[in-house]
C-alpha positions in Angstrom: 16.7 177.5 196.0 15.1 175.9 192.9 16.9 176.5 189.8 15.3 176.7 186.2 17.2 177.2 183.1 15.9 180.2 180.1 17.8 181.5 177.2 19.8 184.9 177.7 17.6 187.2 175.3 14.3 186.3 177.0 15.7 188.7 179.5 14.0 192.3 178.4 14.4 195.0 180.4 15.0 193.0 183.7 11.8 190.6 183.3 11.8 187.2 182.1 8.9 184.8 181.3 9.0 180.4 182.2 6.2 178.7 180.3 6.1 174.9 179.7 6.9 171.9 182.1 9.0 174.4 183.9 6.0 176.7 184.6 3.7 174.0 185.5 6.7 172.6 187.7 6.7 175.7 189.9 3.1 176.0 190.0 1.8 172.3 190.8 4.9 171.0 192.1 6.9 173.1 194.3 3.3 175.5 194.9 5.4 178.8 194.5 3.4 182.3 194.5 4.0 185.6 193.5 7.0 187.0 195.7 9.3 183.9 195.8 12.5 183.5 194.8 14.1 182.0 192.4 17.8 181.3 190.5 17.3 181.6 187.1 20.0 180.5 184.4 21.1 181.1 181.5 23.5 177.6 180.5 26.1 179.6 180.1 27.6 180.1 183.5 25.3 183.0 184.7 23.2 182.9 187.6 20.3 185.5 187.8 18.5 186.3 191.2 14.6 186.2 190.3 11.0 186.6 192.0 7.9 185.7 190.7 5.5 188.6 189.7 2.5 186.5 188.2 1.4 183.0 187.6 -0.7 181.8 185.1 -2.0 178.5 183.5 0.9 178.7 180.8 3.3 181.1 182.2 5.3 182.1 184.8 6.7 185.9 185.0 9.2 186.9 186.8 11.2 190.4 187.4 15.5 189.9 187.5 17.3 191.5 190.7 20.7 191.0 189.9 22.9 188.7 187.9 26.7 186.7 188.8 28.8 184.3 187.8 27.6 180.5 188.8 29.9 179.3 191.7 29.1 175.8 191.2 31.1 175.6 187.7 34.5 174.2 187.7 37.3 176.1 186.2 38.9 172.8 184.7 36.9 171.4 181.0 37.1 168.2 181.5 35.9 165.3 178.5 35.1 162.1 179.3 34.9 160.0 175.9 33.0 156.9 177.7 32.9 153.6 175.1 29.3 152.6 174.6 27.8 150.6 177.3 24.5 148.5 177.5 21.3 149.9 177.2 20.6 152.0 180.3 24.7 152.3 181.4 25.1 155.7 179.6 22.2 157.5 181.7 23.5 156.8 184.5 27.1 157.6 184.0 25.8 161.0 182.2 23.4 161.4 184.7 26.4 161.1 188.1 29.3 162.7 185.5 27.4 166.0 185.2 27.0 166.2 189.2 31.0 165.8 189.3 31.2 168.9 187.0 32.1 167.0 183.6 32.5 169.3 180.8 31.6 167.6 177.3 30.7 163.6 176.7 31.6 162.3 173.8 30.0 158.7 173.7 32.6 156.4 171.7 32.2 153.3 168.9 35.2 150.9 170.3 35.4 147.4 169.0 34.2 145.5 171.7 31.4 147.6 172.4 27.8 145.4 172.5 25.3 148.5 172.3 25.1 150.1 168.4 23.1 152.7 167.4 20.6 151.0 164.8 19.4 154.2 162.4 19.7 157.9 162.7 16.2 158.5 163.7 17.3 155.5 166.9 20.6 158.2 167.4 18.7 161.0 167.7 16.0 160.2 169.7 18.9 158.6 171.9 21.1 161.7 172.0 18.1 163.4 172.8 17.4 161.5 175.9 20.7 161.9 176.9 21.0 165.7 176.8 17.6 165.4 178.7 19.1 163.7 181.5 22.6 166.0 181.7 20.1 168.9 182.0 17.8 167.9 184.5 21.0 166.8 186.6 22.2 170.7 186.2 19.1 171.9 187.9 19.5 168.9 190.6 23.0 169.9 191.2 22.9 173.7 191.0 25.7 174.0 188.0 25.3 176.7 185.7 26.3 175.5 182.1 24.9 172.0 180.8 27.3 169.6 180.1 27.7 168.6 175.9 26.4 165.0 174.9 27.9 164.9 171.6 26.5 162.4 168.8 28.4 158.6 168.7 32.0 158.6 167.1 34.1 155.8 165.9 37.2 155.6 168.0 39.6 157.2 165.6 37.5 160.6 165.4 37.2 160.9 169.0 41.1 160.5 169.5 41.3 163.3 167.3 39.2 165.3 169.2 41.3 164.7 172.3 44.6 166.2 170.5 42.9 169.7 171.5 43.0 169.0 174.7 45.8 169.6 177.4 46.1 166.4 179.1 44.5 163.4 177.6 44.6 159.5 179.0 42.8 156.4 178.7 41.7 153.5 181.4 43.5 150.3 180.8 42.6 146.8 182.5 45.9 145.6 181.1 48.2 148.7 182.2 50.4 147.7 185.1 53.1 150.7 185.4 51.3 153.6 185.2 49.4 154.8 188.0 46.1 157.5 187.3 47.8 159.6 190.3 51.4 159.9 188.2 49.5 161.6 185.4 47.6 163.5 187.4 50.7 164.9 189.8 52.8 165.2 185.8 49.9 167.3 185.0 49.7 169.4 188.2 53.6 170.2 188.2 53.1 172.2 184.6 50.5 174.2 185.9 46.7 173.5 186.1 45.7 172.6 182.8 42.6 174.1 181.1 41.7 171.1 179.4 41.7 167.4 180.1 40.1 164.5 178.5 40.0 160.5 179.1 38.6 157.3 178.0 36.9 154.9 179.4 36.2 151.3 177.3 33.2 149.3 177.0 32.6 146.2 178.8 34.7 144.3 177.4 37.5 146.8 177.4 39.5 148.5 175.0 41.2 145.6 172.6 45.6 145.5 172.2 45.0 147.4 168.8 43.0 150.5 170.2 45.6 151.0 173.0 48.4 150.6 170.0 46.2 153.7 168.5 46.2 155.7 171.6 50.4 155.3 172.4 50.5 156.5 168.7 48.4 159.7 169.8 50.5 160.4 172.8 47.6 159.2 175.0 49.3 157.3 178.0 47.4 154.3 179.2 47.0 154.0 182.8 45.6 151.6 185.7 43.2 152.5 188.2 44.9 150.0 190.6 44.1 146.6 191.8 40.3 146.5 191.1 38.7 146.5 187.8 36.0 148.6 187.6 32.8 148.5 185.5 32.6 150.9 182.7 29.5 153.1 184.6 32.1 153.0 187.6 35.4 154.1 186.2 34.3 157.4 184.7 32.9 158.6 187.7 36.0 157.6 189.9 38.2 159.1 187.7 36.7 162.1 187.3 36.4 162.5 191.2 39.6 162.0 191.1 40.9 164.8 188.4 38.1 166.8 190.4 40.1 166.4 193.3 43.4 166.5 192.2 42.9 170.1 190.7 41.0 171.4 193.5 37.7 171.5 192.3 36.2 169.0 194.9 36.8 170.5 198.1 
């Protein structure tokens, strides 16, 4: 069933009004009428059962049923900090990341990264693309609370965000002894976290000095086995893999 997203206080007194691309999306596009169904959200977790009353050039109204929790979110926040990539990378991995259920995207400033954000005006129009894409993915993949895109952080900052977290690791070329699954079964035999981050380097990979920083942070560096994987890969594998590992890819 098509999904659109609204803000909670639009609701009043059970009825709810879609204007914009969204209203012209369900008139032109998917040629609904008065009487079908639709989920409604509210980006929070919330599902809402809906059915159109009205259409009209600019509108859409619709009367609310009843409301429940969205089944498609997953109980573990997960935060992939993913090292700037080439133009065009970052869509795609925000883009296949959201559909996995990630959490929060913190895009990263590591050394070796070739992509740099030129201005502010160039950030925001580029942060605004992103969060454009992580939304539109909700709606294709029936979640129920839009992933965060934060704005571009040096390195250092974004280990401090991961200190919040429960579990935190980061992808190493270079790591030999550590295995992803050993972290992942550590982390399992304490209880199912609430929280779990990792970090994924640029093309070029993280340099000797960053992975210095993140041993000094208690952030273990681990190897995703044989195979090196390129940056728009490894995100997604590993996060199919914490998905899996904590039973929220079943």
């Amino acid at each position: 069933m098509p999904k659109f997203f609204i803000k909670k206080n639009s609701i009043i007194n059970g009825h709810t009004v879609i204007s914009g691309g969204d209203a012209a999306h369900i008139a032109k596009v998917l040629r609904l009428s008065a009487g079908d169904a639709l989920t409604l959200c509210d980006g929070q977790g919330t599902d809402f059962s809906a059915v159109i009353t009205d259409l009209y050039k600019d509108r859409v109204e619709l009367n609310i049923s009843e409301s429940h929790p969205c089944l498609a979110e997953p109980e573990l926040a997960v935060t992939l900090f993913q090292a700037l990539p080439k133009q065009g990378k970052m869509d795609f991995i925000i883009e296949k990341c959201t559909e996995l259920g990630i959490g929060r995207i913190v895009p990263v400033f590591a050394h070796r990264c070739v992509a740099a954000v030129r201005d502010a005006k160039a950030e925001e129009k580029k942060l605004a693309r992103w969060r454009k894409i992580a939304a539109e993915s909700v709606k294709q993949c029936g979640r129920g609370v839009i992933p965060e895109v934060t704005g571009v952080v040096p390195l250092s900052e974004a280990i401090l965000m991961a200190s919040a977290l429960d579990v935190t690791f980061a992808a190493y070329e270079n790591e030999r002894d550590m295995p992803l699954k050993s972290v992942l079964e550590a982390a399992s035999g304490n209880g199912k976290p609430k929280s779990l981050g990792f970090f994924i380097g640029p093309e070029g990979g993280f340099e000797s000095e960053e992975i210095a920083s993140f041993s000094a942070a208690g952030i273990p560096a681990i190897t995703l086995g044989k195979r090196i994987l390129r940056t728009e890969t490894a995100g997604c594998a590993v996060l199919t893999a914490v998905m899996y590992a904590f039973g929220e890819l079943s």
